[in-house]
C-alpha positions in Angstrom: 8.4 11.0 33.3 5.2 11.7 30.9 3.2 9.0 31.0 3.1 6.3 27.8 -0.2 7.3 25.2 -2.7 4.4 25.9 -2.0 1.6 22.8 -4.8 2.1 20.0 -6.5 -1.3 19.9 -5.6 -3.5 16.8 -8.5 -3.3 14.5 -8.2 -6.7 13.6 -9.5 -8.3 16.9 -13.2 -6.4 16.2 -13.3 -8.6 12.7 -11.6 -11.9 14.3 -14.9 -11.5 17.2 -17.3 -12.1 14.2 -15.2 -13.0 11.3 -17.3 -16.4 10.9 -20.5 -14.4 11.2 -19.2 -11.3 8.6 -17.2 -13.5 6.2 -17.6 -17.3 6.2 -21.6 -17.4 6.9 -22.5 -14.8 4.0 -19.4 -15.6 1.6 -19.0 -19.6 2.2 -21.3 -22.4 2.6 -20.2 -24.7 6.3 -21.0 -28.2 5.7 -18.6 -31.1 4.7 -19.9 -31.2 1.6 -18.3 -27.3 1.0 -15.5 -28.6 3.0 -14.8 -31.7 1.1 -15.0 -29.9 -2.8 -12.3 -27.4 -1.2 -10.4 -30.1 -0.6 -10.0 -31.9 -3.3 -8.3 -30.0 -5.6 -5.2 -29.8 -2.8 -4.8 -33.9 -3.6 -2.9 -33.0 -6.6 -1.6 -29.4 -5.6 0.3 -30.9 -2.4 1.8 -34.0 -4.3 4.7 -35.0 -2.5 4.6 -32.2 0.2 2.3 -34.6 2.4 3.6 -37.0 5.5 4.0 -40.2 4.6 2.9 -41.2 7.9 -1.3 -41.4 9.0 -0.1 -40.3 12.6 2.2 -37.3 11.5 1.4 -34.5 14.0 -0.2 -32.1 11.7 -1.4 -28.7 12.9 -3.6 -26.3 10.8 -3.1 -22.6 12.4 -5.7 -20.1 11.7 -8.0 -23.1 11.0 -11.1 -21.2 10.1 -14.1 -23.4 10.0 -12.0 -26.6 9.7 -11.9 -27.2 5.7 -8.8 -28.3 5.4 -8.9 -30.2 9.4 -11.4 -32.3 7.3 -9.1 -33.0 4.1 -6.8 -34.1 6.4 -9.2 -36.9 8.5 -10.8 -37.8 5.0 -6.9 -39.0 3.7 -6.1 -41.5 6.5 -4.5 -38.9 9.3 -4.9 -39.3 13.0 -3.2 -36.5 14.4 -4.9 -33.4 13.5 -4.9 -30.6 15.6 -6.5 -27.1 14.7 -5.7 -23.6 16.1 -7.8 -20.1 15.3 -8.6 -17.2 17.4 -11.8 -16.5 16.8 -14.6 -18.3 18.9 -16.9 -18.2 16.4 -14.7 -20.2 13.7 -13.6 -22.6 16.5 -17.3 -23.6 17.2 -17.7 -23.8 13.5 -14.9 -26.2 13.1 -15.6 -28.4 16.1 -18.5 -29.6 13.9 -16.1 -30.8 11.2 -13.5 -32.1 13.1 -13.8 -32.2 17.1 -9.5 -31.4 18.0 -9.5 -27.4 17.7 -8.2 -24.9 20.1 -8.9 -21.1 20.7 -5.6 -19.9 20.9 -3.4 -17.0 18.8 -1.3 -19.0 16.4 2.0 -18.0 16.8 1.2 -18.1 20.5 0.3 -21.4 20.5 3.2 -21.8 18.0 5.9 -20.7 20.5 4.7 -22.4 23.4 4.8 -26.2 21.4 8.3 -26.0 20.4 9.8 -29.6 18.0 6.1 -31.0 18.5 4.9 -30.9 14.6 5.9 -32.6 11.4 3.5 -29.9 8.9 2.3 -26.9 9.7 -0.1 -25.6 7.7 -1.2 -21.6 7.0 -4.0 -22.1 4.6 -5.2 -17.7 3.9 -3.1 -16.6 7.2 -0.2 -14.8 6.5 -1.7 -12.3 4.5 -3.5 -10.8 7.5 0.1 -10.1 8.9 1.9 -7.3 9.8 5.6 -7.5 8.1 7.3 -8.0 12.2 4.4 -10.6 12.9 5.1 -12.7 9.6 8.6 -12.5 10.8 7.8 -14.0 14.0 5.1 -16.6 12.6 7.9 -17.8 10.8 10.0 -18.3 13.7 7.7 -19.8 15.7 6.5 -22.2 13.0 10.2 -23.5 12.4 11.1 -23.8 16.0 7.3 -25.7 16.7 8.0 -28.1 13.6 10.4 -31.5 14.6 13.9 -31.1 12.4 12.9 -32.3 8.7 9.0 -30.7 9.3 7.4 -29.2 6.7 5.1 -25.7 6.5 3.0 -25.2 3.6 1.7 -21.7 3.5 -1.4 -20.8 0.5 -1.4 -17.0 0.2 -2.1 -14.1 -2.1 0.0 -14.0 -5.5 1.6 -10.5 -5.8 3.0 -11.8 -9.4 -1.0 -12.3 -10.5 -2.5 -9.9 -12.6 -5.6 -10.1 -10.6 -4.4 -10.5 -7.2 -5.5 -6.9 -6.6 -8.7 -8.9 -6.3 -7.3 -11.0 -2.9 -5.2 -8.6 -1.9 -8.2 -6.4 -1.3 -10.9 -8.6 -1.1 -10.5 -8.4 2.4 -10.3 -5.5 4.9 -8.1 -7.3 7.2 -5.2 -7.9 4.8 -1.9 -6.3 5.4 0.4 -7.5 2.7 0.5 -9.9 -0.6 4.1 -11.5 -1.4 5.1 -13.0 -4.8 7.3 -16.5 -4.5 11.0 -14.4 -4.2 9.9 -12.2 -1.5 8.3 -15.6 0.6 11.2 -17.8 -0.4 13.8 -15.0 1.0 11.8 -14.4 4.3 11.8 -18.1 4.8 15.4 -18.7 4.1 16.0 -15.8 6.7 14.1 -17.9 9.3 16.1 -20.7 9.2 14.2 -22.5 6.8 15.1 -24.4 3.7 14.0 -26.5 0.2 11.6 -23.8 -0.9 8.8 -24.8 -3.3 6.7 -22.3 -4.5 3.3 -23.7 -6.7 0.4 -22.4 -8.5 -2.8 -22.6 -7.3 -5.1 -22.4 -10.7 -7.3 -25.6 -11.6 -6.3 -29.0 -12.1 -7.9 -32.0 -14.0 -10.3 -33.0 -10.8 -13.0 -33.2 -13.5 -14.1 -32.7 -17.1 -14.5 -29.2 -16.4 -11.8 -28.6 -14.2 -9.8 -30.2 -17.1 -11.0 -27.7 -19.6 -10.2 -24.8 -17.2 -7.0 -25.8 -16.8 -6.0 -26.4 -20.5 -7.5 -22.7 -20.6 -5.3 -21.3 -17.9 -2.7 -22.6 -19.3 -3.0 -20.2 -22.5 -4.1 -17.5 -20.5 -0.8 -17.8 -18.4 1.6 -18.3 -21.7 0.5 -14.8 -22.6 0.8 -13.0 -19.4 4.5 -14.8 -19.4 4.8 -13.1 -23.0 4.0 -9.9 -21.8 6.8 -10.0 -19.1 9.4 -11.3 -21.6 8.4 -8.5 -23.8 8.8 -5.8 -21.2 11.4 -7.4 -19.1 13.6 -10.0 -20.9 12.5 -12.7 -18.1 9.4 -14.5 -17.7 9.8 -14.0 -13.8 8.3 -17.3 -11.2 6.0 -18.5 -14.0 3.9 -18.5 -10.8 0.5 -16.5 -12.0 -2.5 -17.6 -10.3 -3.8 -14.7 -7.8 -3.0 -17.2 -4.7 0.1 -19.5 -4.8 1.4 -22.3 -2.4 4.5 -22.5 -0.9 6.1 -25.3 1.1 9.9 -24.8 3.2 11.7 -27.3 5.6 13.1 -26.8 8.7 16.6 -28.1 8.2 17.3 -31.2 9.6 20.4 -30.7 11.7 21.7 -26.8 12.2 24.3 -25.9 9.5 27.6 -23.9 10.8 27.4 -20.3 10.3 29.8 -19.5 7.2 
């Protein structure tokens, strides 16, 4: 037998080594203050997708420097558990919230099966491969308790701009638009899909004025696809959207 061609490294793992260092230090400012206005927008973009309960077991995967570990703490929760595979973003994140673990998420994912009522894949899947968003998804469903939620925020391939995320970032594999996410999900056993914008909302006088303005912004670029198409497609514009599934709460027969 010939022997097997040594595996080419995935070029990934030489960006996740020092992705705090070469994205989030230069790009981002780290402090709760940076963490906090990130957060506060998601108060109204997550209405009615959030656990009603403060000690819902609530695991952010790929947690980056813990932004959204900290909206979680600031709203009441007590259960908060963050996951990333870079070192340098867990130290980051143990400054912000002190429960994070070094791990690969869908790892991590697979070995915690029925343990988590959200999951949550704030920038993550986009840095997927189409077989490893495949098996994210399986391992998310099976590591949430029966009537768990995910909420994924990703790149908008219905946006205009989203040229602008999809390639914003050397590590990005893919950009889905709500249909494609919705039909992967309902492959992996998930169901209830929500898909949302992710533009501005009235946080603030100004926020309020950008919002009124996206708002005639996105009527047009729905005019144009009625115009060329005869639909006006998801109505879900913004270069990144939200998306929120549920993993059934008892397993339906097979038809």
């Amino acid at each position: 037998m010939s022997a097997q061609p040594p595996q080419t490294p995935d070029y990934r793992q030489r960006f996740w080594e020092r992705y705090a260092t070469a994205v989030h230090r230069q790009r981002e400012p780290v402090s709760l203050e940076a963490a906090d206005a990130f957060g506060r927008p998601f108060d109204i973009r997550l209405r009615g997708w959030l656990p009603e309960r403060p000690d819902a077991a609530i695991v952010d995967v790929a947690c980056g420097y813990g932004r959204f570990l900290r909206f979680f703490t600031k709203r009441g929760y007590t259960n908060v558990l963050g996951v990333d595979i870079s070192a340098e973003e867990v130290e980051l994140a143990r400054t912000i919230h002190p429960d994070v673990v070094c791990a690969d998420a869908i790892e991590f994912l697979e070995a915690h099966p029925s343990q988590f009522d959200l999951i949550t894949a704030i920038d993550v899947v986009e840095h997927m491969r189409k077989d490893e968003l495949l098996r994210f998804l399986d391992a998310s469903r099976q590591a949430l308790r029966p009537g768990g939620r995910i909420i994924i925020h990703t790149p908008n391939a219905d946006s205009p701009w989203v040229t602008t995320i999809r390639y914003g970032d050397f590590t990005h594999e893919l950009a889905l638009n709500p249909n494609a996410l919705g039909t992967v999900m309902e492959l992996c056993g998930f169901e209830r899909f929500e898909a949302r914008e992710g533009g501005p909302v009235a946080s603030s006088v100004l926020s309020a004025v950008r919002m009124v303005l996206w708002q005639v912004l996105r009527l047009k670029a729905m005019l144009f696809n009625l115009i060329e198409t005869g639909s006006t497609g998801s109505r879900v514009l913004t270069r990144v959207f939200l998306a929120s599934a549920v993993r059934p709460v008892a397993n339906r027969p097979k038809e």
